[in-house]
C-alpha positions in Angstrom: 109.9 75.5 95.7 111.5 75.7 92.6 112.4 79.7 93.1 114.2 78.7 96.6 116.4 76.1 94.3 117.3 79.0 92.2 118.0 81.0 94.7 120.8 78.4 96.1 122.4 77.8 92.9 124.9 81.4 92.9 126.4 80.3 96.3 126.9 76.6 94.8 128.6 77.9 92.1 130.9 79.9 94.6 132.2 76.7 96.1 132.7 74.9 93.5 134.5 77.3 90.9 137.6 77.7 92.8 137.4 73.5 93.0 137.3 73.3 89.5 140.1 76.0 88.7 142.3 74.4 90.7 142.2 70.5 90.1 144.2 69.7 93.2 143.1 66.1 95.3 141.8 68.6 97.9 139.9 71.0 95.6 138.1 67.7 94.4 137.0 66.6 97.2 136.0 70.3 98.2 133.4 69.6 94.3 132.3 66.3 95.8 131.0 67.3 99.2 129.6 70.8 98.1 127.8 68.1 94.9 126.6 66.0 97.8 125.4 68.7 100.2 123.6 69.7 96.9 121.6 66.8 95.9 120.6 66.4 100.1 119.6 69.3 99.6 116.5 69.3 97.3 114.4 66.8 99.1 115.1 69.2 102.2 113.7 72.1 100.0 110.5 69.5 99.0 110.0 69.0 102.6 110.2 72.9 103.8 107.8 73.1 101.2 105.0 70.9 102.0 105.5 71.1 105.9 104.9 75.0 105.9 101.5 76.4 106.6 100.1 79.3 107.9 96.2 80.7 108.9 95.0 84.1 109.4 92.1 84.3 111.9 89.8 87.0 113.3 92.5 86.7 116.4 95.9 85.6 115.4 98.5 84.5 112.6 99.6 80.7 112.8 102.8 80.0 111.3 103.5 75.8 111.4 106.9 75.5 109.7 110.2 73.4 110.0 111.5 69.4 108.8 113.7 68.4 111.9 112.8 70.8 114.4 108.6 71.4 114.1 107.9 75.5 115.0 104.3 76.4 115.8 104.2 80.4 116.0 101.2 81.8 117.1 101.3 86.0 116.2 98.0 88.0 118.2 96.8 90.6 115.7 96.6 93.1 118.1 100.1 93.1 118.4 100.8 93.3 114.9 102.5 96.9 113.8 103.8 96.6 110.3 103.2 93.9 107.6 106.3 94.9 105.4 106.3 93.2 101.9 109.4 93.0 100.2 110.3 91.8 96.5 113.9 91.3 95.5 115.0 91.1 91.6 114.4 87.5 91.4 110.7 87.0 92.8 109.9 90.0 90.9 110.6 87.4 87.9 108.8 84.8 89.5 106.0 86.7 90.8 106.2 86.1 94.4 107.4 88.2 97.4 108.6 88.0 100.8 105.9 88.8 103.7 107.7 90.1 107.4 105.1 90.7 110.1 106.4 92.5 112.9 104.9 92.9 116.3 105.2 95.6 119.2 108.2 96.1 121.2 110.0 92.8 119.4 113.7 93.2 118.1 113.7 90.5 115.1 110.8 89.8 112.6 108.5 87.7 114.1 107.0 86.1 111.2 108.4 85.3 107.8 106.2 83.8 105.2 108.4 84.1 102.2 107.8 83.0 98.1 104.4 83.7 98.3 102.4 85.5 95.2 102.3 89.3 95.0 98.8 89.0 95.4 98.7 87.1 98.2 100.9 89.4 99.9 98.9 92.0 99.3 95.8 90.1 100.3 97.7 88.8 103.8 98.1 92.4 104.8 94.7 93.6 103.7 93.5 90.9 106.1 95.3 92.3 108.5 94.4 95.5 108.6 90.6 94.2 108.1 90.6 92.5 111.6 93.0 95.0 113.3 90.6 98.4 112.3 86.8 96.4 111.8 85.2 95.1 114.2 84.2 91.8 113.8 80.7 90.6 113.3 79.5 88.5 115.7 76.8 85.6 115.0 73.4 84.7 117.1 75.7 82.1 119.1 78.1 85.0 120.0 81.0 83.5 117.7 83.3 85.9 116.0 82.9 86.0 112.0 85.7 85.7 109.5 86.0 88.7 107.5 86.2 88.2 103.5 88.2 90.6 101.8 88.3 91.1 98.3 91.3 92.4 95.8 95.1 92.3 95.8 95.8 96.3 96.1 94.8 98.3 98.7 92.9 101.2 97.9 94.5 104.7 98.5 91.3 107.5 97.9 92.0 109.7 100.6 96.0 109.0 100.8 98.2 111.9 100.6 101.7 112.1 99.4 104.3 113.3 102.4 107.1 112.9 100.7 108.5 112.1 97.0 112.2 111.6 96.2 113.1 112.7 92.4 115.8 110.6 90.4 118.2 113.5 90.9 117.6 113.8 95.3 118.4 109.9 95.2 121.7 110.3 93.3 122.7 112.9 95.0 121.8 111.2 98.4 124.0 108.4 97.2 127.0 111.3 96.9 127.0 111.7 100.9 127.3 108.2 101.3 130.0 106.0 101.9 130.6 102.2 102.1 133.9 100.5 102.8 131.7 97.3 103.0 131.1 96.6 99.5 135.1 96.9 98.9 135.7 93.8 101.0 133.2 92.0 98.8 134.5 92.8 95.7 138.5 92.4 96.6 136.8 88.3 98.5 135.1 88.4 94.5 138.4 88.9 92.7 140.2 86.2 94.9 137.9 83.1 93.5 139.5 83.8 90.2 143.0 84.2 91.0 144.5 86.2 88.4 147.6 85.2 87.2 150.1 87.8 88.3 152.6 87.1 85.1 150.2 88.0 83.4 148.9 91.2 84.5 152.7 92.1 85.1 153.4 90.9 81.1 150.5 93.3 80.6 151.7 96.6 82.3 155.2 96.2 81.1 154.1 96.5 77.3 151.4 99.1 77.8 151.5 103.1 79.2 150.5 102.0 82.7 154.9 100.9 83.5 156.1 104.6 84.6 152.9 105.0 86.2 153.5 101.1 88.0 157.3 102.2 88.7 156.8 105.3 90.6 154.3 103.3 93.0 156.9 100.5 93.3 159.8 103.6 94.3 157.2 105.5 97.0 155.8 103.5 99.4 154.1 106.1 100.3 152.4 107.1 97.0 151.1 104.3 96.7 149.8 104.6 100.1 147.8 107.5 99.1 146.8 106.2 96.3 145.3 103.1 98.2 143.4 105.5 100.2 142.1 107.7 96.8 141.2 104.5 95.1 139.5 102.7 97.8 137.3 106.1 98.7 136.5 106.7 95.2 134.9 102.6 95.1 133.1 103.4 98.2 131.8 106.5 96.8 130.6 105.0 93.9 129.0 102.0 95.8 127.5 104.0 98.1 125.6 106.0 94.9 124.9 102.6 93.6 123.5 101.1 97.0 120.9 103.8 97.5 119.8 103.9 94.1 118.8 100.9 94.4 117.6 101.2 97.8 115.7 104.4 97.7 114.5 104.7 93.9 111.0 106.1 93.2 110.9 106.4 97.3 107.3 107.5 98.6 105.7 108.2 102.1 102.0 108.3 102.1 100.2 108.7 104.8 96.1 107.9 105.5 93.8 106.9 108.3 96.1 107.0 111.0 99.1 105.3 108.8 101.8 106.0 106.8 102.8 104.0 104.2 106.5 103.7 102.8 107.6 102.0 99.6 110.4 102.2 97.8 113.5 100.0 95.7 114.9 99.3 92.1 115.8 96.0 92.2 114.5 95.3 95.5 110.9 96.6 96.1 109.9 97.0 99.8 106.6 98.3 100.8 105.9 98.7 104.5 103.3 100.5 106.8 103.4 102.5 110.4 100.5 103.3 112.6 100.8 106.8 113.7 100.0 105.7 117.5 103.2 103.2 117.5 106.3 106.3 116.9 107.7 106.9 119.9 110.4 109.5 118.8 111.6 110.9 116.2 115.6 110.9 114.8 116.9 113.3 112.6 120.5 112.7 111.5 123.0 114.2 109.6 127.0 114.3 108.9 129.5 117.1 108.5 129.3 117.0 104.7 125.2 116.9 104.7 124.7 119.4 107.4 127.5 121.9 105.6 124.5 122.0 102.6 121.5 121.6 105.1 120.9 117.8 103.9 119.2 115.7 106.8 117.4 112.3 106.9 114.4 111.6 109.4 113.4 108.0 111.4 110.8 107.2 113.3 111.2 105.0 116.5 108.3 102.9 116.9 107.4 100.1 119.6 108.7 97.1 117.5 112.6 97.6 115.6 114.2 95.7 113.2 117.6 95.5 113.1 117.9 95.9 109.1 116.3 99.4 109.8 119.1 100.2 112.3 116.8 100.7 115.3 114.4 103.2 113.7 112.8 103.4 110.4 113.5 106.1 107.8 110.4 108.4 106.8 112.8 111.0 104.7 116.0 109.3 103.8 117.4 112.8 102.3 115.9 116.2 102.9 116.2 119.7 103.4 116.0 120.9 107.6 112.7 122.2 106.5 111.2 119.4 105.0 112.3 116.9 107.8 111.1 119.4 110.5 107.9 120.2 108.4 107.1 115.7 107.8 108.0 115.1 111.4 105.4 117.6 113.1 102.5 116.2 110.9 104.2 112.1 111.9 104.3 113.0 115.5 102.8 116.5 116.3 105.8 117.9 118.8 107.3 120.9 118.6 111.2 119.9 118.0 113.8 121.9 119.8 115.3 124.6 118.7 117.9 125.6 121.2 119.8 122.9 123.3 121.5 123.7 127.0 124.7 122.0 127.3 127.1 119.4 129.3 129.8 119.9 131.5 133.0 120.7 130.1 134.6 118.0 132.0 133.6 116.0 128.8 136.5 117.6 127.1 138.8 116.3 128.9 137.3 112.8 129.5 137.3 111.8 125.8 141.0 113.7 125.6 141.8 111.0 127.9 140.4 108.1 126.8 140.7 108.5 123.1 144.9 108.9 124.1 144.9 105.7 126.7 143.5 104.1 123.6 146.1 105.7 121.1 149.3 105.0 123.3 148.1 101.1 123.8 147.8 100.6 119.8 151.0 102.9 118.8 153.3 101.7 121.8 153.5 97.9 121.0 153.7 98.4 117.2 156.6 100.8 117.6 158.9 98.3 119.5 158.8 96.7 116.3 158.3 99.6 113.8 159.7 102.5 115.1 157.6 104.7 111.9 154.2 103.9 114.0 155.8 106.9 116.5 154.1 109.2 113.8 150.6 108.2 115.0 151.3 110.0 118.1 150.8 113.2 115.6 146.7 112.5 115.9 146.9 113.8 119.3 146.4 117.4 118.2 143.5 115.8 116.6 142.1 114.2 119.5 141.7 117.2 121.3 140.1 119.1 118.6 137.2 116.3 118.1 136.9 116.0 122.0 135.8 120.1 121.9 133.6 119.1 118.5 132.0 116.4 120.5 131.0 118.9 123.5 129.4 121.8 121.0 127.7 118.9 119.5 126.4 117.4 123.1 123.3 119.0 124.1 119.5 118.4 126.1 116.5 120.4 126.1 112.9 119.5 128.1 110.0 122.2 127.7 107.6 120.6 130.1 106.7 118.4 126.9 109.1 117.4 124.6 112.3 116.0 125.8 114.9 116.4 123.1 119.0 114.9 123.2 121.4 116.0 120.9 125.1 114.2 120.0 127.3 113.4 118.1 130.5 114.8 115.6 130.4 112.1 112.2 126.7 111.0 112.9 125.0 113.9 114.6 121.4 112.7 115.6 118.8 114.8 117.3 116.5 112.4 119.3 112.7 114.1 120.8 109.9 112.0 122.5 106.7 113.5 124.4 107.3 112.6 128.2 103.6 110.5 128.0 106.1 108.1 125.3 109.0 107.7 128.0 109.1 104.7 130.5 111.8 104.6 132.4 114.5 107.6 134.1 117.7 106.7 135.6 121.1 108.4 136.5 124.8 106.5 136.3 127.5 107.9 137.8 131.4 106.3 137.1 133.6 105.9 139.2 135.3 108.8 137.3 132.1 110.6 136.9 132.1 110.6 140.6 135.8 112.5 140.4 134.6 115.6 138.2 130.5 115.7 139.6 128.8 114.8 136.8 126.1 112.2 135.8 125.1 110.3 132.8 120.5 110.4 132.2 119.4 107.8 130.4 116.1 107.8 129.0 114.0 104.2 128.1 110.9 104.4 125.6 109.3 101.7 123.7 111.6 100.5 120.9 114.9 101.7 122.3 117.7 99.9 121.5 119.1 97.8 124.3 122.5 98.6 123.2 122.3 102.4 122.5 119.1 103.7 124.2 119.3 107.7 124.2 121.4 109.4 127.3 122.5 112.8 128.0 126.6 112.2 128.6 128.1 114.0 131.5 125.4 116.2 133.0 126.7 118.4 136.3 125.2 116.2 139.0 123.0 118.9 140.3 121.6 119.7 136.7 121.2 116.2 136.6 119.6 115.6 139.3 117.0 118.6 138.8 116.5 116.9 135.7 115.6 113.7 137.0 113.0 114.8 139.2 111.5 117.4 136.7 111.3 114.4 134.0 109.8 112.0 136.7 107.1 114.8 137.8 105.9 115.7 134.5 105.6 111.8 134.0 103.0 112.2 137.0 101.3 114.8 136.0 100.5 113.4 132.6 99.0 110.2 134.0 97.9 111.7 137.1 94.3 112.0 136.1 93.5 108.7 134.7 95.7 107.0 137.0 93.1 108.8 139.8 90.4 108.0 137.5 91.5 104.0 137.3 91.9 103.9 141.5 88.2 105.4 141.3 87.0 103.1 139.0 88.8 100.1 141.0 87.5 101.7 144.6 83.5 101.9 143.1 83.6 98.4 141.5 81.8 95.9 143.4 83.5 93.0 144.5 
């Protein structure tokens, strides 16, 4: 209770700083409401408190939580994949962490049981596992018996180590990344204490910085470009500074059918996979990483969470090697080495849409600015990602492993088994149909809804064959125990 108030005094102070700089009648009663909302508050926090409960039984998690609006959430172990724990720099002070249980083939966390001890989380998943890999004892009157387990730390004899990052592979990791997010945050930061500009312009006048200050006032222009240099070099140094943070002391263990991922500076996450829930595995890259042979490797498994962008990361920065060498022992596939490719026709599809989109932005703009004429100088541009695009578009199937390849920026390289797939169709555009090609999309388990893994402007016939070979190794895989299941059916007695 009292770590939640903590946590909610930061954004109080956010509100009412600018309030109290100001001194205006409408800052004030801006201060008066956000003090009111404050002090309404803390008996809300009392009540969240001593309305939450939750039980762990031989069978399911009960979660009984909410003041106005009463939620009863009732989680089946079976369905259970991942009991992630996850301590951020202030409930490392306190003690406590944050528990996430998520379930099979759900998009969202379905249960949160947050400020709890570390020991208790530890103990929750423990429990967990207990009930999800013993069976259960069962008394003389056939009733199920609880399972106590002892001990806040799981034990790890017989763990081995798949993956370490060093201090070095984590800064460098950082180096390939970049995040024009955190600029936004810090320029929204800046504007809640409103510098005074007489100030800072008193300041440069008096000091070495006024030739530098003049020649940006004189070249729009230069100081165009040194917009650009200044807001890459932030996001440069942010992005270092986010995955330090996110990735330090990073380590994938793997034991009895799991692997086990934990990892974070000032956040802490710990999290677990069963083997038998990855559906496919992602590799992905960029221009920069792939020109030194850097790659990162995720796992898509039957339940996603949205913070993990759809798939989970096993190797957040490694050599080719190393991602191809962890992925065959996470899902033992063979990954594709040589991909067959599209139709050309895709050339000259994103050629056309990519300058439909350019000529709808530049053309209004340059009735009233007749300098936005000079975008037009990005078709050349165009044209050469549209033929990047088409290298990078690729498919392979060996009678196992189906593997899709795309993208120029993000290049990912996406491989299931055919037994993991469960769902083939084809879509064909309206000006697909023109040029006789065909979109294959392919549906497994913990796919995103949004962006589920397609082969872009196949040749119909290609496409086609595809479709049918695809479909007919599906049968063939499940063609013995389906027969075996119709047996068993046929021979039961009625």
């Amino acid at each position: 209770m009292a770590h939640r108030m903590i946590l909610g005094i930061p954004g109080f102070f956010l509100i009412i700083i600018p309030a109290l700089r100001s001194g205006d009648t409408g800052s004030l009663v801006t201060l008066y409401i956000a003090m009111a909302v404050g002090l309404l508050g803390l008996p809300i926090i009392v009540l969240q408190y001593r309305r939450f409960r939750y039980w762990i039984t031989p069978k399911e998690i009960i979660i009984h939580s909410g003041v106005f609006t009463r939620k009863h959430r009732n989680i089946p172990i079976e369905r259970i994949q991942n009991v992630e724990i996850i301590q951020r720099l202030l409930p490392r002070m306190f003690g406590t962490a944050k528990v996430n249980v998520v379930t099979a083939g759900s998009t969202t966390t379905e249960g949160v049981l947050e400020f709890v001890s570390l020991k208790e989380a530890h103990r929750i998943r423990q429990v967990v596992r207990s009930y999800q890999g013993i069976q259960k004892p069962i008394d003389s009157t056939g009733t199920e018996q609880t399972i106590e387990v002892e001990g806040n730390v799981e034990s790890k004899s017989g763990s081995s180590i798949l993956y370490r990052m060093s201090a070095g592979r984590v800064i460098l990791s950082g180096v390939f990344r970049f995040s024009l997010f955190y600029i936004a945050i810090i320029f929204s930061t800046l504007q809640l204490f409103e510098p005074d500009p007489e100030g800072v312009i008193d300041w440069i006048e008096g000091g070495s910085l006024e030739p530098f200050v003049s020649a940006i006032l004189e070249s729009p222009f230069f100081a165009a470009t040194l917009l650009v240099i200044v807001a890459a070099l932030i996001s440069w140094i942010s992005g270092i500074l986010v995955n330090i943070n996110r990735f330090f002391n990073f380590q994938l263990d793997m034991d009895d059918g799991r692997i086990h991922k934990r990892s974070g500076l000032l956040t802490i996450s710990e999290g677990t996979i069963p083997l038998a829930k990855i559906q496919a595995l992602i590799r992905r890259t960029n221009p920069v990483m792939r020109r030194y042979g850097w790659w990162s490797l995720g796992v898509q498994t039957m339940g996603h969470d949205v913070n993990e962008q759809r798939h989970k990361l096993a190797v957040p920065f490694g050599t080719a090697e190393e991602t191809v060498s962890i992925a065959h022992k996470l899902f033992p596939i063979d990954l594709p080495s040589r991909y067959l490719n599209v139709s050309r026709y895709t050339i000259r599809r994103m050629i056309v849409r990519l300058t439909v989109a350019l000529t709808i932005v530049v053309s209004p703009t340059a009735y009233f600015w007749r300098p936005a004429l000079w975008a037009l100088c990005l078709l050349p541009l165009i044209v050469w990602y549209a033929i990047l695009r088409y290298r990078n578009l690729g498919y392979s199937f060996d009678g196992k492993v189906l593997g899709i390849r795309k993208g120029v920026i993000k290049h990912v390289e996406w491989s299931t088994s055919i037994d993991k797939s469960h769902v083939f169709y084809l879509r064909q555009s309206i000006f697909q149909r023109r040029y006789g090609i065909k979109t294959l999309y392919v549906d497994t388990a913990g796919a995103s809804p949004v962006s589920s893994p397609s082969i872009v402007d196949m040749p119909a016939d290609a496409a086609d064959e595809l479709m049918e070979t695809l479909y007919g190794s599906f049968q063939g895989y499940f063609g013995d125990s389906t027969e075996s299941e119709s047996r068993l059916i046929e021979l039961s007695p009625r």
